[in-house]
DRENKE-191474 format. One record per residue: residue in three letters; z, y, x of N, C-alpha, C, O, CB in turn. Coordinates in steps of 0.02 Angstrom, whole numbers, plus 50000, padded with zeros to 5 digits. Last residue first. Glycine has a CB too. Example, Ala and Ser with C-alpha at 12.3 -4.5 7.8 and 13.67 -1.06 7.14 Angstrom:
@type: ser&nc3: 50354&nc2: 49888&nc1: 50642&cac3: 50357&cac2: 49947&cac1: 50684&cc3: 50394&cc2: 50002&cc1: 50645&oc3: 50402&oc2: 50057&oc1: 50670&cbc3: 50286&cbc2: 49970&cbc1: 50704
@type: ala&nc3: 50390&nc2: 49716&nc1: 50660&cac3: 50390&cac2: 49775&cac1: 50615&cc3: 50390&cc2: 49835&cc1: 50660&oc3: 50423&oc2: 49834&oc1: 50712&cbc3: 50452&cbc2: 49776&cbc1: 50565
***
This chain:
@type: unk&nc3: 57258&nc2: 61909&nc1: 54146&cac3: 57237&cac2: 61842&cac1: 54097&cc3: 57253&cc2: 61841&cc1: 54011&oc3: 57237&oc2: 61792&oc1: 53977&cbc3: 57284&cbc2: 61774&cbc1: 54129
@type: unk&nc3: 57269&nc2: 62024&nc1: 54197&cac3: 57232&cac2: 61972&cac1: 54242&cc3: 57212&cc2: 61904&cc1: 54201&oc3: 57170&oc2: 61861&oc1: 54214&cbc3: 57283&cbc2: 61951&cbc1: 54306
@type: unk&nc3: 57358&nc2: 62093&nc1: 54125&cac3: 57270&cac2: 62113&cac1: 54134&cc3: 57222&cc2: 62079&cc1: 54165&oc3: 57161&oc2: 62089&oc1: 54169&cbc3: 57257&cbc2: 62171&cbc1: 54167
@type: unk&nc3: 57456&nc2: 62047&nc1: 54136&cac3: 57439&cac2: 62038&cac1: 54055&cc3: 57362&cc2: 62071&cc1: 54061&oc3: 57319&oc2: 62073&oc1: 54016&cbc3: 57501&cbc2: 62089&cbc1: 53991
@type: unk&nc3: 57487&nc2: 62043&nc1: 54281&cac3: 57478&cac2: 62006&cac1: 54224&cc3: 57441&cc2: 61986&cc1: 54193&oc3: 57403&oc2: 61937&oc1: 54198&cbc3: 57491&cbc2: 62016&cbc1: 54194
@type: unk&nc3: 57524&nc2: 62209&nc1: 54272&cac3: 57468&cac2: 62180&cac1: 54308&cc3: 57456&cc2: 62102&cc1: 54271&oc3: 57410&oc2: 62102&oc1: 54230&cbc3: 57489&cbc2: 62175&cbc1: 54395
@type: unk&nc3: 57651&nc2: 62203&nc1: 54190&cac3: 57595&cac2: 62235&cac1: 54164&cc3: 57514&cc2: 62205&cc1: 54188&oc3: 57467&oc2: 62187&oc1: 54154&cbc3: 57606&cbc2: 62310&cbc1: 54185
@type: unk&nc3: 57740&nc2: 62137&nc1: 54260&cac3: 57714&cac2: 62106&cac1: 54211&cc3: 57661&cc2: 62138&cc1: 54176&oc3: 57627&oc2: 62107&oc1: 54135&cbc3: 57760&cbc2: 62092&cbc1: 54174
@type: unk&nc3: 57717&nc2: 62245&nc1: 54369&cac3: 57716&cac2: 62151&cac1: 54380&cc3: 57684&cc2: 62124&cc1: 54319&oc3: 57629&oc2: 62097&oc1: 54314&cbc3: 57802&cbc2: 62108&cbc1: 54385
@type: unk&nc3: 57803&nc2: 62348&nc1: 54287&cac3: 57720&cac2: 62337&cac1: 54318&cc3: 57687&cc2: 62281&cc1: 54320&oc3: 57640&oc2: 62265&oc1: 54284&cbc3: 57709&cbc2: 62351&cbc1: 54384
@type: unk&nc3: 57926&nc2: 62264&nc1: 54264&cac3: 57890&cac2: 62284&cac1: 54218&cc3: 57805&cc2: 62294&cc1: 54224&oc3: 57760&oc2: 62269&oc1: 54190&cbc3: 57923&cbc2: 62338&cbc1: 54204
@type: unk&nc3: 57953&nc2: 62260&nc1: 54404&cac3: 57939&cac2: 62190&cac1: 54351&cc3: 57897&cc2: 62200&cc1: 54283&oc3: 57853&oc2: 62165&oc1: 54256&cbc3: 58017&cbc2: 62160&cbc1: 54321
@type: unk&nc3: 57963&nc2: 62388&nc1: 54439&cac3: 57934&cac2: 62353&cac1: 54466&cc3: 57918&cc2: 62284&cc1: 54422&oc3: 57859&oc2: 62266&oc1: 54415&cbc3: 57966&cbc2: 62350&cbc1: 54523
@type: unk&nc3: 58098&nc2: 62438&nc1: 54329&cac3: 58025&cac2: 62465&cac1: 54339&cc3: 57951&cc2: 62418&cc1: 54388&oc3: 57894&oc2: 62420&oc1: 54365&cbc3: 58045&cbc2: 62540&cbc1: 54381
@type: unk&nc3: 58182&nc2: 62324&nc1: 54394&cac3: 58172&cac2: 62330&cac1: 54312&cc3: 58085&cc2: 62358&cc1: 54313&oc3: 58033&oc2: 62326&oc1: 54304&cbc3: 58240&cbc2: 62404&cbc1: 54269
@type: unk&nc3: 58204&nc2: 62404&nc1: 54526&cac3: 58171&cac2: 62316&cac1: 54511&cc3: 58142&cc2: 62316&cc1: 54454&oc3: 58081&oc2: 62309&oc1: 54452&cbc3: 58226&cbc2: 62248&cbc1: 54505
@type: unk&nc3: 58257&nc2: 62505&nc1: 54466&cac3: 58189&cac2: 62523&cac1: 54508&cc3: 58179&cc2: 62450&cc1: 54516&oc3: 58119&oc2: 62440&oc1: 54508&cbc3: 58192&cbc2: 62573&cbc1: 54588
@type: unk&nc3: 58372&nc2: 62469&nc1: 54425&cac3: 58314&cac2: 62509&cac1: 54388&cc3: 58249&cc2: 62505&cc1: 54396&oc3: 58201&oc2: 62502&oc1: 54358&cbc3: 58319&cbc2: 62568&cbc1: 54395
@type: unk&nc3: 58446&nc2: 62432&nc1: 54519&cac3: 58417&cac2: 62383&cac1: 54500&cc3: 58372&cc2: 62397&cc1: 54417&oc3: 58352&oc2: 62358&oc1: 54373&cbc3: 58475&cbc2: 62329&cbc1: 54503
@type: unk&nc3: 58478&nc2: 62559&nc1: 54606&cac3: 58398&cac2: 62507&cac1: 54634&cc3: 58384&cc2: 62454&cc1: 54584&oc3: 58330&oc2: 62425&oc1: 54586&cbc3: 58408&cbc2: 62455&cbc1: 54719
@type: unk&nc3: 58564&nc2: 62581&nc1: 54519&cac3: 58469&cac2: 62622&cac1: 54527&cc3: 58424&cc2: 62588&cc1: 54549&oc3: 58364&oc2: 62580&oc1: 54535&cbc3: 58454&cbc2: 62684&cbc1: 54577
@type: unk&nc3: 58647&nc2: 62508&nc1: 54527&cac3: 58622&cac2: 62500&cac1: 54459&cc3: 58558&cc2: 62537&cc1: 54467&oc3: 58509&oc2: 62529&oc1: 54431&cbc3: 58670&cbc2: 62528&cbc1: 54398
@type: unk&nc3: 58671&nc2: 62576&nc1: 54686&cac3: 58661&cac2: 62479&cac1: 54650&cc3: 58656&cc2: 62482&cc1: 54602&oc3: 58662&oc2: 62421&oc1: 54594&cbc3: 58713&cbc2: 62418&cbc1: 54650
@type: unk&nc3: 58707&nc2: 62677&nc1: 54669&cac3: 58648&cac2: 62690&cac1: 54700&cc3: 58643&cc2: 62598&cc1: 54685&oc3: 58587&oc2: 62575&oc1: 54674&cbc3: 58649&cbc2: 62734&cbc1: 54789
@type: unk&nc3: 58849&nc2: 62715&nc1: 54635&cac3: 58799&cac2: 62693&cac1: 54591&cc3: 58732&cc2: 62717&cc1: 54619&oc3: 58703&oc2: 62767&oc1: 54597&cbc3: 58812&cbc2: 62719&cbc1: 54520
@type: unk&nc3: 58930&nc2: 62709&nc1: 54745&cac3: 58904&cac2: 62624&cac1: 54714&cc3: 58857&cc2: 62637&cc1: 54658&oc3: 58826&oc2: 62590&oc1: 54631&cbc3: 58974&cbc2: 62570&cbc1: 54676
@type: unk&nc3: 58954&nc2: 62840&nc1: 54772&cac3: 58880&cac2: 62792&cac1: 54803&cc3: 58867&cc2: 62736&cc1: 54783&oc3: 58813&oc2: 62708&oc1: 54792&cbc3: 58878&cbc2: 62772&cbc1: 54872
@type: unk&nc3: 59084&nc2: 62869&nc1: 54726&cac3: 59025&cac2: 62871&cac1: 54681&cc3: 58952&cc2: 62851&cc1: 54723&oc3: 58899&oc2: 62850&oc1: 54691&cbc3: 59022&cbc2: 62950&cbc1: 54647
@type: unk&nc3: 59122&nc2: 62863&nc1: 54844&cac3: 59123&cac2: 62795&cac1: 54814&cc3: 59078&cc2: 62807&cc1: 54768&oc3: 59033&oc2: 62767&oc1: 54760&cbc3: 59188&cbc2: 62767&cbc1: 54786
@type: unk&nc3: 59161&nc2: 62992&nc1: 54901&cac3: 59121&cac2: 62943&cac1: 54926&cc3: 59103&cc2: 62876&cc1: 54881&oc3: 59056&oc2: 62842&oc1: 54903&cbc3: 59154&cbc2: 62925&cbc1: 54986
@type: unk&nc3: 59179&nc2: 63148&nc1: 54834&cac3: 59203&cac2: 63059&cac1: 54816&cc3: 59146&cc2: 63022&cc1: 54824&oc3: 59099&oc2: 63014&oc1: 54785&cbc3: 59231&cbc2: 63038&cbc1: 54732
@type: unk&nc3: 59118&nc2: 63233&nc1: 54910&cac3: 59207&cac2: 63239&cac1: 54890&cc3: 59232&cc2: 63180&cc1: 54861&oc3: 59291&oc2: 63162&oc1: 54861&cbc3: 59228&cbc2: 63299&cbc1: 54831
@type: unk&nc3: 58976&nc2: 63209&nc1: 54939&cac3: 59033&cac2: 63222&cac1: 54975&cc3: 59110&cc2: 63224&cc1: 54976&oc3: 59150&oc2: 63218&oc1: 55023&cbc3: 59023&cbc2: 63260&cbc1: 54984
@type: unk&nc3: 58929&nc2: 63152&nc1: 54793&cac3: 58963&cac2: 63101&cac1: 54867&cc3: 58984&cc2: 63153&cc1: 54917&oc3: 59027&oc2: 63125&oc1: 54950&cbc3: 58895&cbc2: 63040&cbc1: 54915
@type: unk&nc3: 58910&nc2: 63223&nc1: 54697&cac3: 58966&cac2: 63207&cac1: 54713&cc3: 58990&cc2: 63185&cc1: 54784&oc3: 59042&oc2: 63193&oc1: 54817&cbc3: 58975&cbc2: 63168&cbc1: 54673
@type: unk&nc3: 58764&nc2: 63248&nc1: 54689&cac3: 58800&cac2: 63282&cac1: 54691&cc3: 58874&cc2: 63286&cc1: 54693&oc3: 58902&oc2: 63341&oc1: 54690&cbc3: 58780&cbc2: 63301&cbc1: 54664
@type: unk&nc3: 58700&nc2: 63116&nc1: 54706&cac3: 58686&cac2: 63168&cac1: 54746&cc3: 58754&cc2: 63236&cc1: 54733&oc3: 58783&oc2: 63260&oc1: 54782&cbc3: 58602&cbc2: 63191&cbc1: 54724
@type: unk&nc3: 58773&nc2: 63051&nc1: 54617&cac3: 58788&cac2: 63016&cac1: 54712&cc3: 58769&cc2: 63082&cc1: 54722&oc3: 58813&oc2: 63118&oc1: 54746&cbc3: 58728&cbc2: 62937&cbc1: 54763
@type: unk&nc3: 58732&nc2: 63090&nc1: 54500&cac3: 58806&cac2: 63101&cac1: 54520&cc3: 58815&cc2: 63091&cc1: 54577&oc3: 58865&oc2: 63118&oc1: 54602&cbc3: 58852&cbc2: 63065&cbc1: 54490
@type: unk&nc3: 58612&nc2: 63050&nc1: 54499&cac3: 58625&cac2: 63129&cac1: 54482&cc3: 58690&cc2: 63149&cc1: 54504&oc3: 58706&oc2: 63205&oc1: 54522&cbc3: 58621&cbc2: 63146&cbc1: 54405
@type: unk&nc3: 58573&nc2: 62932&nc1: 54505&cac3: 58556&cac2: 62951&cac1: 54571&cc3: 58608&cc2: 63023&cc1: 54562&oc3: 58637&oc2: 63046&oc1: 54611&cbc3: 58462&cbc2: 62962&cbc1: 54588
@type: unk&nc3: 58598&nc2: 62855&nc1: 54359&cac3: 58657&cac2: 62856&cac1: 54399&cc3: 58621&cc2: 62895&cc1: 54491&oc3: 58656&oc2: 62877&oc1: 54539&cbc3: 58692&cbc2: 62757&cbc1: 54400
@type: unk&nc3: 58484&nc2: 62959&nc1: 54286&cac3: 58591&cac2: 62948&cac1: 54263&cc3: 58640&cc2: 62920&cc1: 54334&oc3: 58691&oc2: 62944&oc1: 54356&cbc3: 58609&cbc2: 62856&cbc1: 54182
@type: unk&nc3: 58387&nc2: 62903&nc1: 54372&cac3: 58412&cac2: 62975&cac1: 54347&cc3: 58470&cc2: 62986&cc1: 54340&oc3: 58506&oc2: 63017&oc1: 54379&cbc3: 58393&cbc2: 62995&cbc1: 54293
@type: unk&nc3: 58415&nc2: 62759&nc1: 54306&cac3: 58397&cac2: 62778&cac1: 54377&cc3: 58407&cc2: 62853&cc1: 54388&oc3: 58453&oc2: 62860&oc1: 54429&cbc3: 58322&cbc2: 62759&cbc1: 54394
@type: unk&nc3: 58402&nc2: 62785&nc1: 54171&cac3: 58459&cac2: 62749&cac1: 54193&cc3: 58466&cc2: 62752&cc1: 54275&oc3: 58521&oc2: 62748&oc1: 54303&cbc3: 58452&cbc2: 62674&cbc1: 54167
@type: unk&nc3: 58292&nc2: 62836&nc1: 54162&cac3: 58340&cac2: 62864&cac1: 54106&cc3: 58396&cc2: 62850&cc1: 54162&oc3: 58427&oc2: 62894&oc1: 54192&cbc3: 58346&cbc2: 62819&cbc1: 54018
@type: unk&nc3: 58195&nc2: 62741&nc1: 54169&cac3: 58187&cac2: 62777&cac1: 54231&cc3: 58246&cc2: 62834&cc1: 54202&oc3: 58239&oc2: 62887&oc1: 54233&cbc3: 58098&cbc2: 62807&cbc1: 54252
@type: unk&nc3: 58235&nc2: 62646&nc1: 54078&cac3: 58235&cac2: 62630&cac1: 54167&cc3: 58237&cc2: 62695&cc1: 54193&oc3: 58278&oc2: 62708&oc1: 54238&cbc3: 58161&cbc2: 62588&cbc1: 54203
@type: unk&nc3: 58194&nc2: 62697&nc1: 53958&cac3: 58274&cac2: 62683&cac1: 53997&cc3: 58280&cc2: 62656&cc1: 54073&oc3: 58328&oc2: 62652&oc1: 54111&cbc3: 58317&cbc2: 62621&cbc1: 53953
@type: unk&nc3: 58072&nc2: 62711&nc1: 53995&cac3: 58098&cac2: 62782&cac1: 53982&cc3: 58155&cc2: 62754&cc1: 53994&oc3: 58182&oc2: 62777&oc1: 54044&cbc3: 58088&cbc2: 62824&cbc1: 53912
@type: unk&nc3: 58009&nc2: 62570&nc1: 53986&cac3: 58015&cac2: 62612&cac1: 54031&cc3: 58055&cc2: 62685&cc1: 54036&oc3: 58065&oc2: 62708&oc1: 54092&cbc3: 57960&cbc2: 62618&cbc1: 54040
@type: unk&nc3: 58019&nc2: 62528&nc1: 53868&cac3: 58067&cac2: 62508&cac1: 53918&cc3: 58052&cc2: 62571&cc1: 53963&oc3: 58092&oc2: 62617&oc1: 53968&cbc3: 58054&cbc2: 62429&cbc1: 53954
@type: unk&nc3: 57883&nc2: 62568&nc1: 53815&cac3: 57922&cac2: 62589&cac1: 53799&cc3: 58020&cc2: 62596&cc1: 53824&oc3: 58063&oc2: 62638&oc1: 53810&cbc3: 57900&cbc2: 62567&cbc1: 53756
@type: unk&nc3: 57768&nc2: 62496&nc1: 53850&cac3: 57796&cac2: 62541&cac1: 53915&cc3: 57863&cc2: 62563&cc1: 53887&oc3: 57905&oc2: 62578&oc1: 53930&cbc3: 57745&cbc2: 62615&cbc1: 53939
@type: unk&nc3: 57644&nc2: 62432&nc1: 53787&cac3: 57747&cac2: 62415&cac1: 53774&cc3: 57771&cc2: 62441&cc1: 53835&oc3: 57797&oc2: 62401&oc1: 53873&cbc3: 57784&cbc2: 62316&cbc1: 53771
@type: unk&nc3: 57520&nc2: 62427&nc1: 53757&cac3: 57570&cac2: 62416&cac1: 53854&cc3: 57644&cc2: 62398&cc1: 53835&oc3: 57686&oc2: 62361&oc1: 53861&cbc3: 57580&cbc2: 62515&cbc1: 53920
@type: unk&nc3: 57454&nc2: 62476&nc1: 53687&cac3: 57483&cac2: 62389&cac1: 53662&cc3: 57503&cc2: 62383&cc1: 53721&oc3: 57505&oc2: 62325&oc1: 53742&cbc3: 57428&cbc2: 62318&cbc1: 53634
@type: unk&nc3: 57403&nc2: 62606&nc1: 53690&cac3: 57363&cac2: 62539&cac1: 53702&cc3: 57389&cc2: 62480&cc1: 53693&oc3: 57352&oc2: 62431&oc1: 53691&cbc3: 57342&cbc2: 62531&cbc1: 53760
@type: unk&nc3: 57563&nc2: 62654&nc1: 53688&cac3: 57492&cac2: 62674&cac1: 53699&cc3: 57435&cc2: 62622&cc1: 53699&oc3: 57461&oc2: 62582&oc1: 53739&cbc3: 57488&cbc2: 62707&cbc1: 53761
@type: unk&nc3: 57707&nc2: 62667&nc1: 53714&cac3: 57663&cac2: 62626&cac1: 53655&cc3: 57585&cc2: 62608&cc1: 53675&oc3: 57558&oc2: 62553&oc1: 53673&cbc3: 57659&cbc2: 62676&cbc1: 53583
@type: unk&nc3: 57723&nc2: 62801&nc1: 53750&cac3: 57740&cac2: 62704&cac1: 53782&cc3: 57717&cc2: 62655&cc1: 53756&oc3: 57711&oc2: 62600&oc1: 53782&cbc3: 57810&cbc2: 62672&cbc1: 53780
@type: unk&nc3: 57701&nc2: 62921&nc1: 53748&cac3: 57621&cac2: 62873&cac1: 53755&cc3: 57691&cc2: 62798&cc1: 53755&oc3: 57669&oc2: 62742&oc1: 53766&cbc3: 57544&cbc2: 62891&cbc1: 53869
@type: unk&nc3: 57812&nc2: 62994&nc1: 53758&cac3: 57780&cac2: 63016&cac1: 53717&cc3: 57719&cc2: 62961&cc1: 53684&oc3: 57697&oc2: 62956&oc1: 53627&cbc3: 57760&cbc2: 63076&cbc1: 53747
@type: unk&nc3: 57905&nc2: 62936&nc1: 53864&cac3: 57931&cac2: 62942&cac1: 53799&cc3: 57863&cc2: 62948&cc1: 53734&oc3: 57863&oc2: 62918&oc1: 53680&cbc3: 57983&cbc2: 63013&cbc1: 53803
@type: unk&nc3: 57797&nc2: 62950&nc1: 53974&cac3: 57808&cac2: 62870&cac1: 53931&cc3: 57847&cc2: 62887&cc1: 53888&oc3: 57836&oc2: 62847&oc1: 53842&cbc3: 57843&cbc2: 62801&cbc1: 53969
@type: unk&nc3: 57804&nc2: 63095&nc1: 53980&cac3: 57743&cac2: 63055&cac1: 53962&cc3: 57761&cc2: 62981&cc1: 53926&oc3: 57744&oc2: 62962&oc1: 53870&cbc3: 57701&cbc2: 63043&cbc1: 54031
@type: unk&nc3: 57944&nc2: 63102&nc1: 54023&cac3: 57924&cac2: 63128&cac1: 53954&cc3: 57874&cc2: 63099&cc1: 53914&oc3: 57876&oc2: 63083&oc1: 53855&cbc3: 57904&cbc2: 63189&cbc1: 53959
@type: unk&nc3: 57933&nc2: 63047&nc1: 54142&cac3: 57974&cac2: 63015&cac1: 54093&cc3: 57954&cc2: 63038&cc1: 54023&oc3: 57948&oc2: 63001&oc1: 53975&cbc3: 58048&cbc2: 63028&cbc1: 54106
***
């Protein structure tokens, strides 16, 4: 994460999204792991992570792309 804080820019990639994806996936895994035994429910935020980890995947997607044409 540090790296794309530091490079996101780097070559004209616009990775710069990327640091809140993987910000926002972090933020919400940190509390399931360490809560869900005493409050089960905090597991719903394992559904804004996975839809981090889509975010991060589309983003590649669109990276692959922008190198193919």
């Amino acid at each position: 994460m540090i790296l794309y804080a530091i490079s996101g820019n780097a070559g004209g990639y616009h990775m710069t999204k990327m640091v809140a994806a993987i910000l926002i996936s972090f933020g919400c895994y940190l509390p399931v792991t360490l809560f869900s035994k005493t409050k089960p429910k905090v597991g719903l935020l394992m559904i804004p992570k996975t839809c981090a980890y889509m975010w991060i995947i589309a983003m590649g997607l669109q990276l692959l792309g922008s190198w193919n044409g």
